[in-house]
C-alpha positions in Angstrom: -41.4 -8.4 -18.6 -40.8 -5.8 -16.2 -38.0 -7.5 -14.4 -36.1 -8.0 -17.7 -33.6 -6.2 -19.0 -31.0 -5.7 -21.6 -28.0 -4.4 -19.0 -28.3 -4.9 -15.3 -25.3 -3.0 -13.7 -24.1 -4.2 -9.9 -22.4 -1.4 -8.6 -23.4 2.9 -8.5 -19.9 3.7 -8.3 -17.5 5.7 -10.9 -17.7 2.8 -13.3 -21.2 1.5 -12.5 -22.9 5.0 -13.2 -21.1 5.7 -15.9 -22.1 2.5 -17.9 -25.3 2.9 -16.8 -25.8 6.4 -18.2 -24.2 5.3 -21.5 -26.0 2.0 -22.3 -29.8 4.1 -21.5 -27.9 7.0 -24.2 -27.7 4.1 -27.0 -31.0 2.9 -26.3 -30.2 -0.3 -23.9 -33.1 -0.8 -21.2 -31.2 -0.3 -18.5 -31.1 -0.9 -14.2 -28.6 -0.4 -11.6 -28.0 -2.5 -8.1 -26.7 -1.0 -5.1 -26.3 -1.6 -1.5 -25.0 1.2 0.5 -24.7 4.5 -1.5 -25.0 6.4 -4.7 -21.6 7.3 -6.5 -19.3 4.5 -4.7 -16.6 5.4 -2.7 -15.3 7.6 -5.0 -17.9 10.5 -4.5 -19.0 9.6 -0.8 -15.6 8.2 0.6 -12.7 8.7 -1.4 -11.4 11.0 -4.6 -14.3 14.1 -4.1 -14.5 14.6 -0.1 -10.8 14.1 0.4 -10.1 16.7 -2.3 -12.5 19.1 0.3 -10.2 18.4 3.0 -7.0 18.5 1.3 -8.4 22.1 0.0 -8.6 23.4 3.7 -5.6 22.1 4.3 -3.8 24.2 1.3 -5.6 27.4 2.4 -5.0 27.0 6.0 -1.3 26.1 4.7 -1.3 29.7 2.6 -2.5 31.6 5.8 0.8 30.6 7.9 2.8 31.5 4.8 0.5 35.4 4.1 3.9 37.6 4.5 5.5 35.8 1.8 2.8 37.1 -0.4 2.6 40.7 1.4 0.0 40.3 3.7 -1.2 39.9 7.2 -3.4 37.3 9.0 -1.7 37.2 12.2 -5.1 35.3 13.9 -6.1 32.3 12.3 -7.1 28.4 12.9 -9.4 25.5 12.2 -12.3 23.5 13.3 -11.9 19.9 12.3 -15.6 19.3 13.0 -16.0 22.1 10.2 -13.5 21.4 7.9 -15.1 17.2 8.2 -18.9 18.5 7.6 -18.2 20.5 4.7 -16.5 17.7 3.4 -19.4 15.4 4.1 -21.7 18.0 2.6 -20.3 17.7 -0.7 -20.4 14.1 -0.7 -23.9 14.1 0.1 -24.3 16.6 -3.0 -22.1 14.3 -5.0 -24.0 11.2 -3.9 -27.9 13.5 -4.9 -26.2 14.4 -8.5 -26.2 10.4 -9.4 -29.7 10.0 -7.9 -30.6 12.6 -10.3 -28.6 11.4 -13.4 -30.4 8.1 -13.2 -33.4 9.6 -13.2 -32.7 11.4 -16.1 -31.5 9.2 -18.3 -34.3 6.8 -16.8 -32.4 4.1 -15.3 -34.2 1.6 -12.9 -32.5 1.4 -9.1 -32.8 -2.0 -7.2 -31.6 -1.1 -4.1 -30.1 -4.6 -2.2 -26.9 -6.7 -2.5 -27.1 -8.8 -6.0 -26.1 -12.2 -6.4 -25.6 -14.2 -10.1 -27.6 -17.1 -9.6 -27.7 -18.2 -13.5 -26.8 -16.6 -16.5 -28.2 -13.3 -17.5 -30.0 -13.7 -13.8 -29.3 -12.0 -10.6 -31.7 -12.4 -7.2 -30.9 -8.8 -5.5 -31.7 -9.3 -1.6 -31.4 -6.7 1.9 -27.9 -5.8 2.4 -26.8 -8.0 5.1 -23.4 -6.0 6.3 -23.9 -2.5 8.2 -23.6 0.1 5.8 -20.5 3.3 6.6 -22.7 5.5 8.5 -23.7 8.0 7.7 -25.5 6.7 4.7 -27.4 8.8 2.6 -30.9 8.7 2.2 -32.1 5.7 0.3 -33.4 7.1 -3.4 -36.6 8.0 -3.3 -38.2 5.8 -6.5 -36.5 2.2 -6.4 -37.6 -1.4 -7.3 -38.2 -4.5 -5.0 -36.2 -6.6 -3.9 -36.6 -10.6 -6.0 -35.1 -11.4 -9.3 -33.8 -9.9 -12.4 -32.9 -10.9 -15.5 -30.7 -9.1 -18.4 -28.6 -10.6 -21.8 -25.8 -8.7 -20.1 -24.8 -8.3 -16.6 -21.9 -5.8 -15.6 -20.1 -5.9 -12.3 -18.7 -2.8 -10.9 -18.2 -3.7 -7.4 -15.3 -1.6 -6.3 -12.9 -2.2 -3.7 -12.6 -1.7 0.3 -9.4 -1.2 2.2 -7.2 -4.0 2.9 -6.6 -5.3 6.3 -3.7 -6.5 8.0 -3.6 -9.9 10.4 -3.2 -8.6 13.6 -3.8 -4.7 12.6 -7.5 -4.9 12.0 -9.3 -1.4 12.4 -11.7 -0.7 15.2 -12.6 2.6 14.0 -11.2 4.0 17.6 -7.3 3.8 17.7 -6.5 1.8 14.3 -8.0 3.6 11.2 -9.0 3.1 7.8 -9.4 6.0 5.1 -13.2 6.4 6.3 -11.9 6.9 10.0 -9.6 9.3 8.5 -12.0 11.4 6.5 -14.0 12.3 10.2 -12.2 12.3 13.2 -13.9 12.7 16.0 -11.1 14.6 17.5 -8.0 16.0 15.6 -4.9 14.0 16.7 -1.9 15.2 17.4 0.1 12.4 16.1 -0.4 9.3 13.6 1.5 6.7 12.0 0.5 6.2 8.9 0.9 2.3 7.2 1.5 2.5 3.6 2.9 4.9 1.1 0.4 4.5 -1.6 -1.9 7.7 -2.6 -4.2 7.6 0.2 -1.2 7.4 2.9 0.6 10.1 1.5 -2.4 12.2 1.0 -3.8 11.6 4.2 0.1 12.8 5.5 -0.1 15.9 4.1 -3.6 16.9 4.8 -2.3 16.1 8.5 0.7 17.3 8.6 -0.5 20.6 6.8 -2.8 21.1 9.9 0.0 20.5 12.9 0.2 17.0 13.4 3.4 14.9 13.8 3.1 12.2 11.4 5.0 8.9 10.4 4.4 7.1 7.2 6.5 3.6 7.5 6.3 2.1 4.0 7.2 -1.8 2.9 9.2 -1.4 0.2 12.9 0.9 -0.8 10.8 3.8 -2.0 7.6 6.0 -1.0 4.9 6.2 -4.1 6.2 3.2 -5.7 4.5 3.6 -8.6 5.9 6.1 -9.5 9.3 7.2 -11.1 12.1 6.8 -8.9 13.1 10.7 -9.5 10.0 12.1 -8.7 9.3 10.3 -5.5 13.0 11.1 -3.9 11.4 14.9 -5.2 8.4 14.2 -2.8 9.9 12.5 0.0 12.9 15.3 0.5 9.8 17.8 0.4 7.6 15.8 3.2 11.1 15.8 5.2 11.3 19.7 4.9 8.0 19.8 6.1 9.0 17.8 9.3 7.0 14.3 8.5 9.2 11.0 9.1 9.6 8.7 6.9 10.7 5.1 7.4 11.1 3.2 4.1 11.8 -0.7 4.0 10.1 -1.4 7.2 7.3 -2.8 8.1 4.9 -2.5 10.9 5.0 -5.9 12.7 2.8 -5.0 15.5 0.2 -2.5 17.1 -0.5 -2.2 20.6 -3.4 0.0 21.9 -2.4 1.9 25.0 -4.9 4.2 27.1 -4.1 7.5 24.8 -3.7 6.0 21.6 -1.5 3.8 19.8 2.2 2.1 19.9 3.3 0.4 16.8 6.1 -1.9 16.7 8.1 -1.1 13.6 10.5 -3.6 12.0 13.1 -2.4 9.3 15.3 -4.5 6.9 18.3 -3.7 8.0 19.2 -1.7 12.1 17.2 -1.5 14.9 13.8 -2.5 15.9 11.9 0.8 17.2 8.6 1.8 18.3 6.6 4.8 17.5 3.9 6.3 19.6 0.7 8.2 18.4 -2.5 9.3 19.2 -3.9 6.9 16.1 -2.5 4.8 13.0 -4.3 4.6 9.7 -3.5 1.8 8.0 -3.6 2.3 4.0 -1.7 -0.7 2.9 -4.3 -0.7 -0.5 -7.3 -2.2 -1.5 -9.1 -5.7 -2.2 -11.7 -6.2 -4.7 -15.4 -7.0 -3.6 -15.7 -10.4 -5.4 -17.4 -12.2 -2.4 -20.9 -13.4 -2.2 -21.9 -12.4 -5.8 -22.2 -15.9 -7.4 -19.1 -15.8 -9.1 -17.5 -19.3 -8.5 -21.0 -21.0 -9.1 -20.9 -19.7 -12.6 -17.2 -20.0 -13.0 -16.1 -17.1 -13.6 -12.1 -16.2 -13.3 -10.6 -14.6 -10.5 -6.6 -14.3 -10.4 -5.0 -12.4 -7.4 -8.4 -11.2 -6.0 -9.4 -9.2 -9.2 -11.9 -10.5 -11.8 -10.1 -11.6 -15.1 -11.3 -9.2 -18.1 -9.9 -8.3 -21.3 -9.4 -4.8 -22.6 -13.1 -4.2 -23.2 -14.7 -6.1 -20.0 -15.5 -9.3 -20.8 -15.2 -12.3 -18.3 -14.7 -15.6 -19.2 -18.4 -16.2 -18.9 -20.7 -14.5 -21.8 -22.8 -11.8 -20.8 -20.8 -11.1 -17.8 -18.8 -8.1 -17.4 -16.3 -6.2 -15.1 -15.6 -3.0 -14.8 -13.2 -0.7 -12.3 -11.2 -1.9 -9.0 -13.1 -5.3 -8.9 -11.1 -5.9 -12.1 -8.1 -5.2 -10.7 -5.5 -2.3 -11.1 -4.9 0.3 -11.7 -7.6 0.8 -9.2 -8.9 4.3 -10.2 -12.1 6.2 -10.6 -11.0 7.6 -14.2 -9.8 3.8 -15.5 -13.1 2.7 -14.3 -15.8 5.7 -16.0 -13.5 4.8 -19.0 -14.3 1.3 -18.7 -17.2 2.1 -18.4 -17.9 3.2 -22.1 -15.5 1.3 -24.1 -17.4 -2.1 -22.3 -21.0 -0.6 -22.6 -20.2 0.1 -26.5 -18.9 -3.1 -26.8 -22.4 -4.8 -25.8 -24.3 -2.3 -27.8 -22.2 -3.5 -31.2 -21.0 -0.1 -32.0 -18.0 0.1 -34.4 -14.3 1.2 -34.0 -14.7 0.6 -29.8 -11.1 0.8 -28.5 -9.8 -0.9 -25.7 -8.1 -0.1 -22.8 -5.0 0.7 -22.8 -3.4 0.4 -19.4 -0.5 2.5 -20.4 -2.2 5.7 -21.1 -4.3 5.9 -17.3 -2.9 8.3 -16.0 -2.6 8.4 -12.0 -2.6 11.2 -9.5 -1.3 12.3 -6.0 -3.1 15.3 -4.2 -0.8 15.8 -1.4 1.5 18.8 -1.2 3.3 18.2 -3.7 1.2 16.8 -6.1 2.4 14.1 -7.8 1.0 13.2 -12.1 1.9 10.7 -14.4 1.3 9.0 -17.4 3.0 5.5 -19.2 6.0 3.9 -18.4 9.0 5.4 -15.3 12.7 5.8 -16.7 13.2 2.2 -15.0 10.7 0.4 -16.3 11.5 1.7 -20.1 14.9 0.9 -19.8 13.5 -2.5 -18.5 11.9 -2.9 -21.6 14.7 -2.4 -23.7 13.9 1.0 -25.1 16.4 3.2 -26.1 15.5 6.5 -24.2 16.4 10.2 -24.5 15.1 12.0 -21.0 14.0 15.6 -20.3 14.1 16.8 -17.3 12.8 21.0 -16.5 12.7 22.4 -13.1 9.9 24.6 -11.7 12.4 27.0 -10.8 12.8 27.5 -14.5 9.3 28.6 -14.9 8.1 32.5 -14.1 4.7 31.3 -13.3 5.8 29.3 -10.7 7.6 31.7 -9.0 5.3 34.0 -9.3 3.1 31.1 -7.6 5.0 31.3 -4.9 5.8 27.4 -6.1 9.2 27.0 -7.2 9.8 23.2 -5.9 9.0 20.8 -8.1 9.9 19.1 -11.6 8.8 17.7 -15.0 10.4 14.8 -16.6 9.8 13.6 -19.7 10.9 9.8 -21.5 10.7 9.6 -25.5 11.5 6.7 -27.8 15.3 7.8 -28.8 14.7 6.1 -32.3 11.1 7.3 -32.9 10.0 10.2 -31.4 7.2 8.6 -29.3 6.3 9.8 -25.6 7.2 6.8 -23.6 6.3 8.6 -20.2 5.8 12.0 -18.2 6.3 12.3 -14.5 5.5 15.2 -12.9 5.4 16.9 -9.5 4.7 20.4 -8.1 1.9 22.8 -8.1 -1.1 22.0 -9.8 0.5 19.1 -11.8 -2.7 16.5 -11.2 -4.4 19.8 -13.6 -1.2 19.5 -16.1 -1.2 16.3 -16.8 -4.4 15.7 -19.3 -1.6 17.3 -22.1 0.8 14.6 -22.0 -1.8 12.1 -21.7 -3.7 13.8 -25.0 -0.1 13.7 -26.5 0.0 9.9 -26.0 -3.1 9.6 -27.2 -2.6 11.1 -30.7 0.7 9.5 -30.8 2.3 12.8 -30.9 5.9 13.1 -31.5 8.6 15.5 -30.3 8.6 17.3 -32.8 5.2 18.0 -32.9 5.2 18.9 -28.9 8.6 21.2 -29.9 6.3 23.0 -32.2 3.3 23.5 -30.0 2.6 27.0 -28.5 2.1 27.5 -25.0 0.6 30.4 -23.7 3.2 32.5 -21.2 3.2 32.7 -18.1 1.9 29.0 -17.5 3.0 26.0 -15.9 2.4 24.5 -18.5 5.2 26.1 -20.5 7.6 23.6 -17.7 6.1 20.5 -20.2 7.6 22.2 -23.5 10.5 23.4 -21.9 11.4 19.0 -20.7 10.4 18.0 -24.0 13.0 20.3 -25.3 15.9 19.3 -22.8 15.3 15.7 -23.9 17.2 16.5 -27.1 19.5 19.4 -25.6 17.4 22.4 -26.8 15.9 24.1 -23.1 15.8 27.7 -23.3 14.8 28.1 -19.8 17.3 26.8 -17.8 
């Protein structure tokens, strides 16, 4: 039958894509629903066309600083209308590249919003909401609207920001990360909700451009997924660059005046204040799309928002499968294309599939500095009970970095004092979200210290800061 399949995937995003393209490479008969656009969020919204702007924002950033390097641009600016469209031009190339890898790897596109009506069936209808304007062109080659059927079914949903009773966006005065990516107008001042990755990237990117910002954050510490160390590292060097920080606090109120926005700020502990800007974004995180997909009818589990799967996808309910932010955290494009496969190769029956292992995502932070890390903080092993020998290896340290121009910033590393084994490795400073993959590849092998100790690194590299804190873990830095 033409409407039946082995794998229908709901969702083009990171994770959605991804499985796709790997179920039609081991043979699986394979189609894809979306509603709104090719490549998710991710690639039209989120991880690419933010990296475009926080790019102009470094460059424009190395312009005021040309002297220090020996050289003279004395006239220089922006155009925000520039620096938005080139962003949105490489989403749009982002979102054709998926249009084309389904068509390659000849997957079938329903275009619609799906809903599970039965097992291994979905009815795939109009969308009903407005998409994010603008939204790209429709693919050219895609199948009706009615119903589908598949022996497996694999959500990949994604997420949408998460809004606040009383703080709701309007798009205007009160943003969410889409405002943000393509103001109409740059402002000169924001307050920015939430201290997460998207607030403290949007910060920077800001900041680095002229604006006085304010990032007002719930809880004791900014990034609080991360170590302890490395965000008092990135919260001394947002100071330096003049953005204000307000940590346990929250933001009990927002008023819209004629030229922008008051918000009414609340801390824990001293006075109530109020901060004035042209807009606020609120990035207070994400909830998971779960709604109008079927999901209760057929039973499946939902806890705190996020579909219940175990490491390789599977739901409660055979034959159904999640995949990415609609399974919950840690909500990121990388943890969902990996997802992606080890669920897909699960269905297909292949041998030796491993799954997830939550501990071994790594996360990263684009602002300026970047922040990268991998497995557990210094708190949270200690929490466990581990007995824990800690490197720590300033950039300073490192000739590269100078060099660079870059001498801020810091690697730390946590090993298993008994064992050898690479706990964790928290990092922050130039290029760090590019460092990172070693440690992770490390944890992955199950590489020891004494292994990393006698790994080469090539001089001069930043990378040679990641020996040098493996090596003041257990009192043997030669740098420093």
């Amino acid at each position: 039958m033409a409407d039946s399949y082995d794998l229908i995937v709901i969702g083009a995003g990171p994770g959605g894509y991804i499985a796709a393209i790997r179920a039609a490479q081991l043979g699986l008969k394979t189609a894809i629903v979306e509603r709104e656009h090719m490549a998710g969020i991710c690639s039209n919204w989120g991880c690419i066309p933010t990296k475009a702007l926080l790019r102009s924002a470094e460059i424009y950033g190395h312009m005021g600083h040309a002297k220090d390097y020996g050289l003279s641009a004395r006239e220089f600016g922006f155009d925000i209308a520039a620096i938005v469209d080139r962003s949105r031009k490489i989403a749009g190339q982002m979102n054709n590249g998926v249009q084309f890898l389904m068509k390659k790897n000849k997957v079938d596109i329903i275009w619609g919003e799906a809903q599970l009506t039965a097992p291994g069936e979905i009815v795939v209808k109009k969308m009903t909401k407005k998409p994010v304007e603008p939204q790209w062109p429709q693919p050219k080659t895609v199948l009706p609207e009615g119903t589908y059927k598949a022996k497996h079914i694999i959500i990949a949903t994604g997420a949408r920001p998460r809004v606040l009773p009383g703080i709701e966006p309007d798009g205007e005065k009160i943003w969410t990360y889409f405002e943000a990516m393509k103001p109409a107008k740059f402002p000169k001042s924001l307050v920015i909700m939430g201290s997460g990755a998207i607030g403290m990237e949007f910060a920077s990117f800001y900041r680095s451009l002229g604006a006085e910002v304010t990032v007002v954050e719930l809880l004791p510490t900014i990034l609080p997924v991360e170590d302890a160390e490395i965000a008092a590292h990135v919260k001394k060097r947002f100071e330096k660059r003049g953005i204000k920080i307000i940590t346990d606090a929250k933001v009990a109120k927002v008023d819209k005046t004629k030229d922008g926005i008051t918000a009414h700020i609340e801390p824990k502990t001293g006075d109530k204040l109020t901060i004035s800007a042209d807009a606020l974004i609120s990035a207070v995180g994400v909830q998971c799309n779960t709604e109008n997909l079927g999901l209760e009818k057929l039973g499946v589990k939902i806890e705190r928002g996020a579909i219940v799967i175990d490491n390789y996808g599977r739901t409660n309910v055979p034959g159904v499968w999640a995949i990415g932010d609609v399974a919950g955290p840690p909500m990121l494009a990388h943890k969902a294309e990996h997802e992606a496969v080890i669920t897909v190769e699960t269905i297909a029956g292949l041998k030796g599939v491993h799954g997830l292992d939550k501990l071994k995502v790594p996360g990263c932070t684009y602002c300026e500095p970047q922040v990268a890390s991998v497995g557990l903080t210094e708190a949270k092993a200690k929490e466990a009970g581990r007995e824990i020998k800690v490197g720590r290896f300033p950039f300073v340290g490192n000739g590269k970095a100078i060099a660079l121009g870059e001498p801020e910033g810091l690697v730390k590393t946590i090993f298993d004092a008994k064992t050898g084994e690479l706990l964790g490795a928290h990092m922050v400073g130039a290029e760090v979200t590019e460092l990172i993959q070693g440690f992770v590849v490390a944890m992955g092998l199950e590489t020891t210290e004494e292994e990393l100790m006698h790994t080469i690194f090539p001089h001069p590299t930043l990378s040679e800061t990641m020996k040098e804190s493996v090596l003041d873990a257990y009192g043997r830095a030669l740098n420093i």
